[in-house]
C-alpha positions as CSV (number, residue, x, y, z in Angstrom):
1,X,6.7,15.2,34.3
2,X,7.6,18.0,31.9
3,X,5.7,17.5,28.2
4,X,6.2,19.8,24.9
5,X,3.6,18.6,22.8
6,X,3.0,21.2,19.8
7,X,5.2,24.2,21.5
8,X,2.5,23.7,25.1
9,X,4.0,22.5,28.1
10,X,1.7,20.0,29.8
11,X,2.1,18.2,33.0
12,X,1.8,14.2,33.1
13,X,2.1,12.0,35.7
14,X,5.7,9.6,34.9
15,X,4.4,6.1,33.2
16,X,1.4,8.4,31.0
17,X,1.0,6.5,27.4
18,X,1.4,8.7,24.6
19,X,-1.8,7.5,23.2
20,X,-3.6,9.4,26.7
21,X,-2.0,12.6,25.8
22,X,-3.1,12.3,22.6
23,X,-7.0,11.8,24.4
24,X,-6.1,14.3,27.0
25,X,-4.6,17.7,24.5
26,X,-6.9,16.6,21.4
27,X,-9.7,15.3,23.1
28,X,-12.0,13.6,20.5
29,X,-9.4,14.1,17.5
30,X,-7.2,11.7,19.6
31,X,-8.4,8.8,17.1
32,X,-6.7,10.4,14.4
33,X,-3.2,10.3,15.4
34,X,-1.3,7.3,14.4
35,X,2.0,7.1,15.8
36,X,4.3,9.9,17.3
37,X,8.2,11.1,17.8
38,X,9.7,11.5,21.3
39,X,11.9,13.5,21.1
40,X,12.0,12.9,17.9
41,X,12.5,9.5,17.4
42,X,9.4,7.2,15.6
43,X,7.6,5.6,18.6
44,X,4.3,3.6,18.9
45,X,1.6,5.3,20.9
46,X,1.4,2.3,23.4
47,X,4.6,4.1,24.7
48,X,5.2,5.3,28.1
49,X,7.3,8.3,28.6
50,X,8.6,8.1,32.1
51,X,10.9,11.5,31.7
52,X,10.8,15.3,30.3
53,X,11.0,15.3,26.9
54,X,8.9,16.7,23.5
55,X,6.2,14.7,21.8
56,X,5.0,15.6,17.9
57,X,1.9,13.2,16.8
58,X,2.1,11.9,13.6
59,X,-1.5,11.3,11.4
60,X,-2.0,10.8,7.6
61,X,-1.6,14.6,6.5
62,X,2.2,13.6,5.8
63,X,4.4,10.7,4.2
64,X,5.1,9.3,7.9
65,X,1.8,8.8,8.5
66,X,0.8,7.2,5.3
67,X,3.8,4.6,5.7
68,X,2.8,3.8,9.4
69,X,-1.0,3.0,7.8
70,X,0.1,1.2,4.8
71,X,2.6,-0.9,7.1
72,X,-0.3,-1.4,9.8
73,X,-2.4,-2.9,7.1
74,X,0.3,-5.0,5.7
75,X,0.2,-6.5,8.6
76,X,-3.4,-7.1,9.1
77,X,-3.4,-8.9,5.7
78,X,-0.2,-11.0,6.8
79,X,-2.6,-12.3,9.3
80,X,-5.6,-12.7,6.7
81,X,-3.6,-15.0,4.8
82,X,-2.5,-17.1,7.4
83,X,-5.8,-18.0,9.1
84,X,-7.1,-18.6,5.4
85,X,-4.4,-19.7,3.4
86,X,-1.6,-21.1,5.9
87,X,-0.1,-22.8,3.1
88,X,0.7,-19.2,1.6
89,X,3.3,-16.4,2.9
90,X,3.4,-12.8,2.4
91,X,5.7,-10.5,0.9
92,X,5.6,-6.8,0.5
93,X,7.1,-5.7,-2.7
94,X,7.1,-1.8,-3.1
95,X,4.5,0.9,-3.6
96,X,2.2,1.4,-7.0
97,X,0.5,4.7,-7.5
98,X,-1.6,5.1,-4.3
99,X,-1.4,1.6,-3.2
100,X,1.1,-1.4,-1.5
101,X,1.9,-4.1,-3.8
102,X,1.9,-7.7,-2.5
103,X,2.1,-11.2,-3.4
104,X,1.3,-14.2,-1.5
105,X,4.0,-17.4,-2.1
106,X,2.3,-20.5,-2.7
107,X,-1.2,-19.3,-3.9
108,X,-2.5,-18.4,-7.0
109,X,-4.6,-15.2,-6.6
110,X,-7.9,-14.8,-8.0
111,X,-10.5,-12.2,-7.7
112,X,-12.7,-14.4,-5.5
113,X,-9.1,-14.9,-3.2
114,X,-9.1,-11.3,-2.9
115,X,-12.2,-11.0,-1.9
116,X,-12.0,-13.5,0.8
117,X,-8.9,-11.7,2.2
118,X,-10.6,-8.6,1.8
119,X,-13.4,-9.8,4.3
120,X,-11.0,-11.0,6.6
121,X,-9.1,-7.8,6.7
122,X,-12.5,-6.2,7.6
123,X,-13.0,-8.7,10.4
124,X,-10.0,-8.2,12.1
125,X,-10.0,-4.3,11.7
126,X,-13.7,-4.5,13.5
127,X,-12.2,-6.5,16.5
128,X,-10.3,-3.4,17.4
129,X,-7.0,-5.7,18.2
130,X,-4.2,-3.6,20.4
131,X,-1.2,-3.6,18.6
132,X,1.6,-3.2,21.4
133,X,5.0,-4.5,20.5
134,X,6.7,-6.9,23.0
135,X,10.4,-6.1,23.0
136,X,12.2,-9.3,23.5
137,X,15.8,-10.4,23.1
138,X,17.7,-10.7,20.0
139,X,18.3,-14.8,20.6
140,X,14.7,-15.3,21.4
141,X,13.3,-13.7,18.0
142,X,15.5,-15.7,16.2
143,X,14.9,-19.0,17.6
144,X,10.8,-17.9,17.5
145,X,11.0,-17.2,13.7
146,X,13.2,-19.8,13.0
147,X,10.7,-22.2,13.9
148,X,8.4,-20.7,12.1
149,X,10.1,-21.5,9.3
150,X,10.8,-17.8,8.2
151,X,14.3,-18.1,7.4
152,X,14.6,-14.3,6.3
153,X,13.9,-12.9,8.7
154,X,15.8,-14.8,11.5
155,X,18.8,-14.2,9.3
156,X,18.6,-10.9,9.0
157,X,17.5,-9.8,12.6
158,X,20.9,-11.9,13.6
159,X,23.0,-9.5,11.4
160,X,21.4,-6.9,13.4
161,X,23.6,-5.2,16.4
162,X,20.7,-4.9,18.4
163,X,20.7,-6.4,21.8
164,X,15.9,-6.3,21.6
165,X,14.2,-6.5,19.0
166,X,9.7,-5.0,18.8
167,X,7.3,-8.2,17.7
168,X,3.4,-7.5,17.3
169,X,1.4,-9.5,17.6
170,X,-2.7,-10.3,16.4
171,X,-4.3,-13.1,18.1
172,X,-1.4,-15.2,18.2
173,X,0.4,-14.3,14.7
174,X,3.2,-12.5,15.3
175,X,5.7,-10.6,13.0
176,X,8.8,-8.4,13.3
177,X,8.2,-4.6,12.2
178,X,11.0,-1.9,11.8
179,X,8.8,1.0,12.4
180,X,5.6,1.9,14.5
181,X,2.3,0.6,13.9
182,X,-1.2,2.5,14.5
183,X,-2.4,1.9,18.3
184,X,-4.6,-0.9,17.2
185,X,-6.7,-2.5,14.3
186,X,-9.5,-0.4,14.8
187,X,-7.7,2.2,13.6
188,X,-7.4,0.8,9.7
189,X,-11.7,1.2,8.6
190,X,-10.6,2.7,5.0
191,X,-9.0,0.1,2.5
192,X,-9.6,-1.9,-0.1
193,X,-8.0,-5.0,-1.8
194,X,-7.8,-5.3,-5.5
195,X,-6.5,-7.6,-7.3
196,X,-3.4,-6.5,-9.3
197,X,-2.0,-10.0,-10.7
198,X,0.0,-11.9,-10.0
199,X,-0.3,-10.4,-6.6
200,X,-2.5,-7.7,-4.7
201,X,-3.0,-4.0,-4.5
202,X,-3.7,-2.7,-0.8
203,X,-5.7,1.1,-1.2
204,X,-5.5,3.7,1.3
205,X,-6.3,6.9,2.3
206,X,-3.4,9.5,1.5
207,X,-2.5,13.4,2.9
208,X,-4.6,14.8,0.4
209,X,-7.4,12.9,0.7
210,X,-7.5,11.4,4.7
211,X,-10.9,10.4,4.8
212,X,-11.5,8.8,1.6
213,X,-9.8,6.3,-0.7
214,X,-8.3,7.6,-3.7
215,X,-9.4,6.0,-7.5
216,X,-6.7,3.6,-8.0
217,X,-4.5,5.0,-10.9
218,X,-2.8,2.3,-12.6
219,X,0.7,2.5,-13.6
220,X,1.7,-0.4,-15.9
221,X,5.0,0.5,-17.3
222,X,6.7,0.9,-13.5
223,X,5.0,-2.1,-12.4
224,X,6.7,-3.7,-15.4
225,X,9.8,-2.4,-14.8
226,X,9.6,-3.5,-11.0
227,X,8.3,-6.8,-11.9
228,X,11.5,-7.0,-13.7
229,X,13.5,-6.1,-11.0
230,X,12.1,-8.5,-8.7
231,X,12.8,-11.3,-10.9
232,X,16.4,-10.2,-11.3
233,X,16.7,-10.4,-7.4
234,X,15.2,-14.0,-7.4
235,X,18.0,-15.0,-10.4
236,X,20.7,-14.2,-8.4
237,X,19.4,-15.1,-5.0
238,X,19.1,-11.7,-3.4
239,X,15.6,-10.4,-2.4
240,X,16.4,-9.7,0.9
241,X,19.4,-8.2,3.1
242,X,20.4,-11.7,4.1
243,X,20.9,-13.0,1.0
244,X,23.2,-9.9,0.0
245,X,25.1,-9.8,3.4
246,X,26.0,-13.8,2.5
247,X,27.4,-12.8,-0.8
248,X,29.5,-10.3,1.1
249,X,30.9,-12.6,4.1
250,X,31.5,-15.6,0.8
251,X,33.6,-13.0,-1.0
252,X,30.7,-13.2,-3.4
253,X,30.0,-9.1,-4.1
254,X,32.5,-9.0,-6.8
255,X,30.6,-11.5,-9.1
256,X,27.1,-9.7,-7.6
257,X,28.9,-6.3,-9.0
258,X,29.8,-6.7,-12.4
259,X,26.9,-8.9,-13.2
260,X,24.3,-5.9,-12.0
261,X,26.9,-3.3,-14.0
262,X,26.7,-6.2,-17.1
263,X,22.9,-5.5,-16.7
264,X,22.7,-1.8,-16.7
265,X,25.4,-1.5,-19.5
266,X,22.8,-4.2,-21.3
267,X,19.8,-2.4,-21.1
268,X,21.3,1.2,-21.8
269,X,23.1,-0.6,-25.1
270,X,19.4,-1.7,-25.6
271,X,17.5,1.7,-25.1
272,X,20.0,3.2,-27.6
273,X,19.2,0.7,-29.8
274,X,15.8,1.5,-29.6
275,X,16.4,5.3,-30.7
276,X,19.2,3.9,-33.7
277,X,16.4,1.7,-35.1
278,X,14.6,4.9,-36.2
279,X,17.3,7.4,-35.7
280,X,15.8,9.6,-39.2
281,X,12.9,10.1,-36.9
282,X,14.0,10.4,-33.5
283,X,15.6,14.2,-32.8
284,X,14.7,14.6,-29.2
285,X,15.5,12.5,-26.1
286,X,14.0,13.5,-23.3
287,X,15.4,11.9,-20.0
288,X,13.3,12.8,-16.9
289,X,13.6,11.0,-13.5
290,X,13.4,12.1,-9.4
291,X,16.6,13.3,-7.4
292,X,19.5,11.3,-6.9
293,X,18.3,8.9,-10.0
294,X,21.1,8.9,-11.5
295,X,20.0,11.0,-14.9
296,X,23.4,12.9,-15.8
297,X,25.2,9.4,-15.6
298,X,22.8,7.6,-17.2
299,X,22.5,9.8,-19.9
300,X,26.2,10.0,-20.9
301,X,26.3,6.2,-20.6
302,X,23.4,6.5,-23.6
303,X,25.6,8.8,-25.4
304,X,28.4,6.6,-25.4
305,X,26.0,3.7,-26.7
306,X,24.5,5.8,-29.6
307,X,27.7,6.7,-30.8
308,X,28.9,3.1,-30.7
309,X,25.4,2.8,-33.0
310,X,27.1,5.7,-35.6
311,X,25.3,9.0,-33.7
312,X,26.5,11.4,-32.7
313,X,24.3,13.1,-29.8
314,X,24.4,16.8,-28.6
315,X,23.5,17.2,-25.0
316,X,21.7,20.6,-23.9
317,X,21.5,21.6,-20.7
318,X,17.6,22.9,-19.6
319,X,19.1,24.8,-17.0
320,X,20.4,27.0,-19.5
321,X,16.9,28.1,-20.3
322,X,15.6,29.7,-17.4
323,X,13.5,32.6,-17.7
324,X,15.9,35.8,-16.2
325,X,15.5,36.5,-12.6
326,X,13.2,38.9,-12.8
327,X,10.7,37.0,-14.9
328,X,11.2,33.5,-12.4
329,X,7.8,32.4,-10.6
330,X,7.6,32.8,-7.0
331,X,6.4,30.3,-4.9
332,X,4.0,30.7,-1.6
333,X,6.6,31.7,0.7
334,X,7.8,34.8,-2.2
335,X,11.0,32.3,-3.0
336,X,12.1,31.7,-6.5
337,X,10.3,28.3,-7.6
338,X,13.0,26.9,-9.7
339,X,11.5,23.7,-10.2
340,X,8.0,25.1,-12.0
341,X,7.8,24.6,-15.5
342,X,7.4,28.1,-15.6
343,X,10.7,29.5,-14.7
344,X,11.7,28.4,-18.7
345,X,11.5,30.3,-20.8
346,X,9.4,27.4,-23.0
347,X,9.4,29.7,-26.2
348,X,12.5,30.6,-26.6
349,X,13.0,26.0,-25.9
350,X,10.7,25.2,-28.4
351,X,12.3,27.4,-30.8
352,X,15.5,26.5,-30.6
353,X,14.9,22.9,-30.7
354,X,12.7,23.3,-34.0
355,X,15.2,25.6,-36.0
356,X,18.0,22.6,-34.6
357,X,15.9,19.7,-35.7
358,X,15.5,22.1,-39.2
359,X,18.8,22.1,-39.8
360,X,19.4,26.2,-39.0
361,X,21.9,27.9,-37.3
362,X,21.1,28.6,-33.3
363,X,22.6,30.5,-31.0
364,X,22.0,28.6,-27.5
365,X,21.6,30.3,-24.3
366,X,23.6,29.9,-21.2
367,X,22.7,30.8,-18.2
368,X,24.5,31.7,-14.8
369,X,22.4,31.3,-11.8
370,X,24.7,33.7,-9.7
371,X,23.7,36.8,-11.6
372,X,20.4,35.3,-12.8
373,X,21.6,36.5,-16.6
374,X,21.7,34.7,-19.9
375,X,24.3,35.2,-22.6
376,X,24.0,33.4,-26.1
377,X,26.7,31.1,-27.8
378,X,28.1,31.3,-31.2
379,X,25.9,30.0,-33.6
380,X,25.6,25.6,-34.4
381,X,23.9,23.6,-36.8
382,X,23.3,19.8,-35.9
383,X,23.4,17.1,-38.7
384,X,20.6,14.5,-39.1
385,X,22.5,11.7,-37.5
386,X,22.6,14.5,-34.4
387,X,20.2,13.8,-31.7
388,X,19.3,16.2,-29.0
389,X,19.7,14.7,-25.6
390,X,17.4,16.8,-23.2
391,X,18.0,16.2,-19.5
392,X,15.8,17.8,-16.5
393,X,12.9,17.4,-14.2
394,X,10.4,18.2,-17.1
395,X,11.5,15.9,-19.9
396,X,8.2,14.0,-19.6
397,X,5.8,16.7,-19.6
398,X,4.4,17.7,-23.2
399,X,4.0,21.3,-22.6
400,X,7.7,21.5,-22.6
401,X,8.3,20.6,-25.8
402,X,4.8,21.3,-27.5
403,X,5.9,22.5,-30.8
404,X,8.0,19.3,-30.9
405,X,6.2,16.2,-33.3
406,X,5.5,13.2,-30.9
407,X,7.1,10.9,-33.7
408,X,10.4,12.9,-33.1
409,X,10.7,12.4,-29.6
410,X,11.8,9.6,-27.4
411,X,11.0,9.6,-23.6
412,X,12.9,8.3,-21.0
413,X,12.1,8.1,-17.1
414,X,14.8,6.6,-14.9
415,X,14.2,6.1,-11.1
416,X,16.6,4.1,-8.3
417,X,13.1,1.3,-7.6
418,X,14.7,-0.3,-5.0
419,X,15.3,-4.2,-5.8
420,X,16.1,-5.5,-2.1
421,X,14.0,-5.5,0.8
422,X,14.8,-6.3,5.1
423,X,13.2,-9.2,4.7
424,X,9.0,-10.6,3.3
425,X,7.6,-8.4,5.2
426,X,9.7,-5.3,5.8
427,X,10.6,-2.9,2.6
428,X,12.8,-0.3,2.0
429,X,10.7,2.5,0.5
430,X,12.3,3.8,-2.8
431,X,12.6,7.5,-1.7
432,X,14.9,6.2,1.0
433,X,17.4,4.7,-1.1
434,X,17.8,7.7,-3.2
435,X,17.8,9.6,0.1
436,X,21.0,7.9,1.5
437,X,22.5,8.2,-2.3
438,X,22.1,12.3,-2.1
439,X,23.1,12.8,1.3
440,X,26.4,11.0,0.5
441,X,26.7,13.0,-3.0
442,X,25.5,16.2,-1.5
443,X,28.4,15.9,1.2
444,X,30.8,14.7,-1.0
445,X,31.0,17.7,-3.7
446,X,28.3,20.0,-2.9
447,X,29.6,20.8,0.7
448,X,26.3,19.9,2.3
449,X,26.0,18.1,5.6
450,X,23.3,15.2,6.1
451,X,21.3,17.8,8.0
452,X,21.0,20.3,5.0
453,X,19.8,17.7,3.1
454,X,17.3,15.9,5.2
455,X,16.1,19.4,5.6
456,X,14.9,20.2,2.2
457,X,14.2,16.9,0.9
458,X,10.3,17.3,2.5
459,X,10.2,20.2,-0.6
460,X,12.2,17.6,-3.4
461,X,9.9,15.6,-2.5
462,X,6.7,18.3,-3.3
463,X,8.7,18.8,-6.5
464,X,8.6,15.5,-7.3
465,X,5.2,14.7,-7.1
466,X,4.3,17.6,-8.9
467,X,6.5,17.7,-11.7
468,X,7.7,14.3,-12.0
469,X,5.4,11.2,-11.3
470,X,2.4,12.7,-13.0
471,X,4.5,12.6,-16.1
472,X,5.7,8.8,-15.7
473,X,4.1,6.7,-17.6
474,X,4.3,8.7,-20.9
475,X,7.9,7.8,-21.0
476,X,8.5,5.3,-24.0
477,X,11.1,3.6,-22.1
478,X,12.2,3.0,-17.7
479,X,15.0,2.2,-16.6
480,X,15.9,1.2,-13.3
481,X,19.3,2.8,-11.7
482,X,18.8,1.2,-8.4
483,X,21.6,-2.0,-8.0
484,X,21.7,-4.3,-5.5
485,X,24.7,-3.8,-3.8
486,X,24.6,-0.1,-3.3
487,X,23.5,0.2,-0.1
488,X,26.2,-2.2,1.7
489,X,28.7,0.4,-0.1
490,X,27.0,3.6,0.8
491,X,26.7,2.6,4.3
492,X,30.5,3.3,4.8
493,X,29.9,6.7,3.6
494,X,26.4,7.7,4.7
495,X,26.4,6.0,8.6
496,X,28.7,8.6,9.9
497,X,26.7,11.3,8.2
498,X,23.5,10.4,9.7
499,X,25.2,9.8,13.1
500,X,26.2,13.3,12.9
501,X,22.6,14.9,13.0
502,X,21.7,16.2,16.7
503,X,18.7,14.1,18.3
504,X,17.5,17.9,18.7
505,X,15.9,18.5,15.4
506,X,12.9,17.1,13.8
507,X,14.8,15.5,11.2
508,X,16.7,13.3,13.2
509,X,13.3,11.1,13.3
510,X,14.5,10.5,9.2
511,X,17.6,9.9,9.8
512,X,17.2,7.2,12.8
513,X,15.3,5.4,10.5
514,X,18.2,5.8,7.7
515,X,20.2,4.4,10.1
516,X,18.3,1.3,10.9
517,X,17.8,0.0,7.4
518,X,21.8,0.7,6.9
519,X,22.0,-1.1,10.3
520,X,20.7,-4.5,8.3
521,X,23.6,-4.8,5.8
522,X,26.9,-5.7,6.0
523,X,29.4,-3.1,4.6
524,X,31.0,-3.6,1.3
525,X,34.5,-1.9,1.5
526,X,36.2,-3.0,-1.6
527,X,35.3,-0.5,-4.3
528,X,37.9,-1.6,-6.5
529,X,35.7,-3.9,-9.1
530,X,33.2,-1.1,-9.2
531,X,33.4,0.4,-12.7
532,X,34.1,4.3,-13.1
533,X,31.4,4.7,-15.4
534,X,29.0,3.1,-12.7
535,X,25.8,5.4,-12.4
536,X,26.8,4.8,-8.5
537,X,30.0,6.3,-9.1
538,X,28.0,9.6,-9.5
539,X,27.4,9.2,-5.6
540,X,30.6,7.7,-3.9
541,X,33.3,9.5,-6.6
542,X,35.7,8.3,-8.8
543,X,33.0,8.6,-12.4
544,X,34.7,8.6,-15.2
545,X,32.0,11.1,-16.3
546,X,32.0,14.8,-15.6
547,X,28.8,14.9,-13.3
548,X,30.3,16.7,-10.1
């Protein structure tokens, strides 16, 4: 049997486990490889190839990795807290910082709780445990979990087209995973619990930093804000995909849809209100947030609000103040870096924003990226009920508007924190769900297919970390664009897309997975009741905003 592993041909007999190739071509390095693609699809290393094809091994260097080890230890804890607490039930939530948050229904955590689970965790990774998934039918999963009284998830796995579904299994406990685990608990020595009430922080090692556990950074506004998303879900009954895909099949959605729209509109009308309770002293808002947020909605939704409040905003565009070409940092590969704070020209920002919030007379620049030249506008002048709306990747960081007064300046991060999960045990990262939103806006009216996209997103992604989530918590104010019947109406659009990318290239590994969390929720084809000024709108068309 013909093997590419790595661009090297090797030679295996038919029926070889991934997991002895990985012994065989790294030899004692073999331990650190987690998972792996064939031919480029996510796969557990228990698998047997039985045919020519192309293997990539995945360890904790990259995001895949990171997600198979947090989701491996997830499940080792699931299993903690029933042999200790079988009273209790586990739900993932999202991620916080460098860790997985969790809570555990029916038990109050403490620190000495944590600690006892902690042990546990320890106890089970020592006995080395094999974790191959048993692929069993469809029927079969949902009768065995429906016994177990895990409603959720037999729900959701019958919504499923699949005709198989993969259950692991530790010494009897068994749970339904969409997504490879590592090869066995051995595998999982480095993490700790903490306590993070009311639930519980699991710490791992990250790509930076593989052999070691991170210091815990805490990040108390977003857990806030997710806290409050999470109780929203509960209120109108719909954590999971089940729950969502019922409203659906009822004729339910509409209700679901203006109610979540009520509660954006409600806490934008809030945030302005905010900035009009000291609207002599706020000049600058700064709005800051990741790709496919949502920010150029959101932020003329806060316009309209301020001016309902007697303002009278001006928006300015960062973009116009780029540094000319010549002058633009280069990254490693010699490229234009136009996402370092250092292709502004911050000077000539702080300037203008100072001699504005002065009351003089500016000349703004504008700046065309085709020729890499600025021009300047006629002068304006801004009155003092004229706040400057500042929208951009660097709205958080202080260095970009230094010369600014902190009292003058109110921060704003909006993200899409995803409010629905599969089901307890299985979430839907956040950087997914914005994922499926830009592939369908990039198609839509940037001319990009879902390929183009997937294949830059690994460097939106670099940005992001760099010049976005440092910056976070400094914000004065989150806000949460993520709603919780987006996904069953990007489906329609973003399914095709995905279907569309060859099994060829490495992204289609991405995409596959796109495709099976889509594959959980029932389509929502009326668009109708969905409001134009929607920050989904921004996505799927029809805004009432210019933001194409």
């Amino acid at each position: 049997m013909h093997v590419m592993i790595e661009n090297r041909d090797y030679e295996f007999p038919a029926g070889t486990k991934i997991i002895d190739m990985a012994r065989e071509v790294l030899k004692d390095k073999y331990t650190k490889v987690l998972a792996a693609t064939l031919d480029n699809r996510f796969v557990n290393l228990h698998q047997k190839v039985d045919r020519d094809c192309s293997i990539g091994f995945i360890d904790l260097s990259g995001e895949n990795g990171e997600r198979i080890y947090a989701r491996s230890l997830a499940f080792v804890l699931s299993k903690a807290v029933k042999d200790l607490y079988p009273e209790g039930t586990l739900t993932v939530e999202h991620s916080l910082g460098n860790g997985l948050y969790c809570e555990i229904n029916n038990v109050r955590i403490t620190e000495t709780i944590a600690s006892k689970l902690e042990a546990r965790m320890a106890e089970i990774v020592k006995q080395d445990i094999p974790l191959i998934p048993e692929t069993v039918p469809v029927d079969e999963a949902i009768e065995r979990f429906s016994k177990e009284g895990s409603r959720e998830k037999a729900e959701i796995i019958g919504y499923s087209s699949k005709k198989s579904i993969d259950i692991y299994s530790i010494d009897g406990y068994t749970d339904c995973l969409y997504g490879p685990l590592v090869p066995s608990t051995g595998y999982l020595k480095l993490f700790k619990l903490r306590c993070y009430l009311p639930g519980l922080l699991i710490l791992y090692p990250h790509g930076d930093s593989p052999d070691t556990i991170p210091p815990f950074r805490d990040l108390p506004k977003l857990a806030a804000v997710f806290k409050e998303s999470e109780n929203w879900g509960r209120i109108l009954n719909i954590s999971y995909a089940a729950s969502l895909n019922r409203d659906i099949e009822t004729g339910q959605a509409k209700d679901l849809v203006l109610i979540s729209e009520a509660l954006h509109e409600k806490k934008i009308a809030e945030i302005a209100d905010m900035i009009s309770r000291n609207s002599e002293g706020t000049r600058l808002i700064c709005i800051a947030g990741p790709s496919s947020s949502g920010k150029t909605s959101f932020s003329k939704r806060l316009s309209i609000q301020l001016r309902v409040n007697g303002l009278r905003p001006l928006p300015i565009s960062l973009d116009n103040f780029y540094l000319p070409r010549e002058l633009c940092p280069r990254d490693a590969n010699g490229e234009y870096d136009f996402e370092s704070i250092e292709a502004l020209d911050l000077n000539l920002f702080n300037e203008t924003m100072k001699s504005l919030i002065q009351g003089n007379e500016v000349r703004l620049p504008v700046f065309t990226f085709k020729s890499g030249i600025r021009e300047f506008t006629d002068p304006i002048r801004i009155d003092e009920n004229q706040p400057i709306i500042i929208e951009g990747i660097h709205g958080l960081n202080e260095r970009l508007t230094s010369s600014i007064p902190k009292n003058m300046k109110f921060k704003i991060y909006i993200s899409a924190l995803t409010q629905i999960n599969i089901d307890e045990t299985n979430r839907i990262p956040t950087t997914y769900s914005r994922l499926i939103r830009r592939i369908v806006r990039d198609y839509k009216f940037r001319g990009a297919s879902a390929l183009e996209t997937l294949k830059m997103w690994d460097e939106v992604r670099k940005g992001e970390e760099k010049n976005i989530f440092p910056y976070q918590e400094e914000a004065d104010v989150m806000f949460n664009s993520s709603l919780p019947y987006e996904l069953p109406v990007l489906k329609r659009y973003a399914e095709p897309l995905l279907i569309s990318v060859p099994d060829t290239v490495p992204e289609y590994s991405i995409a596959s997975t796109l495709l099976n969390i889509l594959s959980f929720f029932l389509p929502m084809d009326d668009e109708s009741f969905i409001p134009h000024n929607s920050i989904l709108r921004e996505f799927i068309g029809g805004s009432c905003f210019d933001v194409y």
